[in-house]
C-alpha positions in Angstrom: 132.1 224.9 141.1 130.6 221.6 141.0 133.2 219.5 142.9 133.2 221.9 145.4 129.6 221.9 145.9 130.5 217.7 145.7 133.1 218.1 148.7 130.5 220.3 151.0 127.6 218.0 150.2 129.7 214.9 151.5 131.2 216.7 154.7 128.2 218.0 156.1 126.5 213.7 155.4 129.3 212.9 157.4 128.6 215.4 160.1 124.9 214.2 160.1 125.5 211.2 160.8 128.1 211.4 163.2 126.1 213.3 165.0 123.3 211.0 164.9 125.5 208.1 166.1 126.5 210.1 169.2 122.3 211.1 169.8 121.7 207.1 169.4 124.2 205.7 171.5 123.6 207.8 174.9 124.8 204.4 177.1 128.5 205.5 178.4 130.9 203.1 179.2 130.4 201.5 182.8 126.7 202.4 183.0 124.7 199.3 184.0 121.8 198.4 181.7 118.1 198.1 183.3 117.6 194.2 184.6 114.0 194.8 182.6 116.4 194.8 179.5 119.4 193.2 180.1 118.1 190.3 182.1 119.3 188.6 185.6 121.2 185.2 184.1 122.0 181.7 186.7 124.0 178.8 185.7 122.6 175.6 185.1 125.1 172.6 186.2 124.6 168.9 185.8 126.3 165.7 187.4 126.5 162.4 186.4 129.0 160.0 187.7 129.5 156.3 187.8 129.8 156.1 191.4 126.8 157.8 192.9 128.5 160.6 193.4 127.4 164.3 192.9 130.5 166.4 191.0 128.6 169.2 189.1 129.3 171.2 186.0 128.3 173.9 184.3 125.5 172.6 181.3 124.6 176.1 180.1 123.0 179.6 181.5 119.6 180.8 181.8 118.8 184.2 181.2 114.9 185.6 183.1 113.8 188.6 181.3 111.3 189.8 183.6 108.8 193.1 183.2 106.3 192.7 180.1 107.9 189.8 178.4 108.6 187.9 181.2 110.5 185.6 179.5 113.3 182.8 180.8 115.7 181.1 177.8 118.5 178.8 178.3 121.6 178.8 176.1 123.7 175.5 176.9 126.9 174.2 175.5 127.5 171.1 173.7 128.4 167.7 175.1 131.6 166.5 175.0 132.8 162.9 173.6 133.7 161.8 176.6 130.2 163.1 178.1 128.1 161.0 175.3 130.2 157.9 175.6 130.0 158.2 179.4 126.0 158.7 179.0 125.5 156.0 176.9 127.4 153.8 179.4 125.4 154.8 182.2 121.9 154.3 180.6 122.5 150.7 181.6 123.1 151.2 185.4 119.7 153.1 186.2 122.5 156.0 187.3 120.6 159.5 187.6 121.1 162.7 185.8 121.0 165.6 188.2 120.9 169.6 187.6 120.8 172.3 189.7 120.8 176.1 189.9 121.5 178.6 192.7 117.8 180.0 194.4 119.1 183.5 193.9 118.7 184.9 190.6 122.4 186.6 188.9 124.7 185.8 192.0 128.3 184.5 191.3 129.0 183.3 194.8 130.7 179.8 195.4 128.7 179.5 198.8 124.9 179.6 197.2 122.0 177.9 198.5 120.8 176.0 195.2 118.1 174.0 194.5 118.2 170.7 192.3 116.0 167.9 190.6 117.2 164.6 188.7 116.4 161.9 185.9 117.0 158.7 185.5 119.8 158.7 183.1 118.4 156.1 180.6 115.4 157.9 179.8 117.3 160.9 179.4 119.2 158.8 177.1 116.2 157.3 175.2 114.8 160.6 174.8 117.7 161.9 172.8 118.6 164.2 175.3 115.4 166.1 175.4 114.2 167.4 178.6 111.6 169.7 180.2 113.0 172.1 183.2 110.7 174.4 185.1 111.8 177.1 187.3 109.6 178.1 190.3 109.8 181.4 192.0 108.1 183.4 194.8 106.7 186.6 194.5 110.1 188.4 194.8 111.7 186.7 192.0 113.8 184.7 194.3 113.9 180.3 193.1 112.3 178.2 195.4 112.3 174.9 193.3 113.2 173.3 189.7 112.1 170.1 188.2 113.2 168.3 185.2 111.3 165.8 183.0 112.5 163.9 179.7 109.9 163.1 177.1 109.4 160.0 176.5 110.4 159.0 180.2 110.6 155.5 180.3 113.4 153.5 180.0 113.0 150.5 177.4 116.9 149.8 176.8 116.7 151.2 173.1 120.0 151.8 171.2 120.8 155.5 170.8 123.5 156.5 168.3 126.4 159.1 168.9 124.2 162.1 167.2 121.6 161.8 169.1 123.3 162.9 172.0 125.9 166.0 170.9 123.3 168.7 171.9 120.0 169.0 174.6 116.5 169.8 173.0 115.4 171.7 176.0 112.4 173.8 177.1 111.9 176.1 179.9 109.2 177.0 181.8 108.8 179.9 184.7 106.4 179.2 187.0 105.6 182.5 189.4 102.7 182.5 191.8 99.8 184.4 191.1 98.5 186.6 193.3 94.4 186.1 195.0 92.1 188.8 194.3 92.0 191.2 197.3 88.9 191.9 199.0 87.3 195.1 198.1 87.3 196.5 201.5 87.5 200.2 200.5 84.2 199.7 198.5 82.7 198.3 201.4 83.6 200.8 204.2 82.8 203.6 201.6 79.0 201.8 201.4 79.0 201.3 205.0 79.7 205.3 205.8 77.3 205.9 203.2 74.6 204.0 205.1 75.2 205.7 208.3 75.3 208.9 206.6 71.4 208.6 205.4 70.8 207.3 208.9 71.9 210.6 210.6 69.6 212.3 207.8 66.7 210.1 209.0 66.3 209.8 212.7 62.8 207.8 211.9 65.2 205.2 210.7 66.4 204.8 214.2 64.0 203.4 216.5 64.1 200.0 217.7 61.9 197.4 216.4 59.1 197.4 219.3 58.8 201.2 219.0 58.4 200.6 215.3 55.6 197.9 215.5 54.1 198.5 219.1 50.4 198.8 217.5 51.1 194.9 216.5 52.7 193.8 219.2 50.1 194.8 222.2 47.4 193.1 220.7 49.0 189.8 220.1 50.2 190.0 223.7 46.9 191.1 225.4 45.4 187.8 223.2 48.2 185.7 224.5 47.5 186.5 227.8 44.0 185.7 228.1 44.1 182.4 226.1 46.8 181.6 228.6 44.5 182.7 231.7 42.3 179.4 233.7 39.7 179.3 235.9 41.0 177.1 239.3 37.6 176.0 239.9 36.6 174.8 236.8 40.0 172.9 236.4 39.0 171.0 240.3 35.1 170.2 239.0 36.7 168.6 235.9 38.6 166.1 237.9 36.3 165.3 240.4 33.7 164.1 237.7 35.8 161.7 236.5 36.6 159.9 239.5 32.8 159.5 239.7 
């Protein structure tokens, strides 16, 4: 009786958690994951060539996680040996170290706008290969401009070993623009109706300013008046006695 009871016990664990499995995992195959959670990714590509000339290569991917985190990481790929011997050797000819990334966020298309920025290869090298990029976007999400920086960034012809150049130390920023304060205009029309609500209440309100403060007005006019008024005569006697 026991091992039976053993048996039952064990099949119906199994059916549990089968079942589980299947309530978890409600993603089918071919169903496309929320950008919020999956991310949008771009490739980040570098150049750096002897001759002043621009041949670009991928350096690694960057991954935007937009929504609450908002959060942009890169994952890159190690340098090559050929890459760190042909680094070294152009930390002497004040070369440049250029990137560069497409301006529209997870597009695969050979024929993308992109947007670039560039170092001077021997600080890059003197920094041990550790570099600032920011990413700038409009209010859309679409790129509109990336910079790069080394730290240190000066270039004081200091010898760098092998090691210090097999992997970047890199931090990324997201810049986004953020968005003025609108003016409260609903607030203020609501006040404004309010105010010419009360005034249709009060028709007293209404009147213009002389009908509201005649009784003040016609005195100080009347006054005006006479003080203005002269006598002709008097004014002629007054200048004839000074000729005398």
């Amino acid at each position: 009786m026991e091992p039976r009871r053993g048996v039952m016990a064990s099949g119906l664990l199994l059916l549990l958690s089968v079942f589980g499995a299947g309530l978890c995992n409600t993603r089918r195959p071919g169903d496309v994951l929320d950008p919020e959670v999956a991310g949008v990714s771009v490739h980040l590509e570098h150049s750096f060539e002897f001759d002043d000339s621009v041949r670009y290569k991928k350096r690694g991917t960057l991954l935007w996680r937009p929504g609450r985190e908002n959060s942009l990481t890169l994952s890159q790929m190690q340098l090559t040996e050929d890459e760190r011997v042909k680094l070294r050797d152009m930390a002497g000819t004040d070369g440049l170290y250029r990137i560069r990334i497409p301006r529209k966020l997870g597009s695969e298309s050979s024929t993308l706008d992109y947007v670039s920025s560039f170092v001077r290869i021997c600080a890059l090298v003197e920094s041990h290969l550790s570099d600032v990029i920011t990413v700038n976007t409009d209010v859309s999400g679409n790129i509109i401009g990336v910079s790069i920086v080394t730290i240190p960034g000066s270039c004081n012809g200091a010898e760098v070993e092998d090691v210090d150049l097999e992997v970047f130390n890199t931090t990324v920023h997201l810049m986004q623009p953020v968005l003025a304060a609108a003016p409260e205009t609903a607030a203020f029309i609501e006040r404004l109706e309010h105010e010419q609500a009360q005034k249709a209440k009060n028709p007293q309100e209404q009147k213009s300013f002389i009908a509201k403060y005649w009784m003040y007005i016609v005195p100080i006019v009347i006054f005006l008046m006479m003080s203005g008024a002269q006598d002709p005569n008097g004014g002629s006697g007054g200048s004839g006695g000074g000729g005398r």
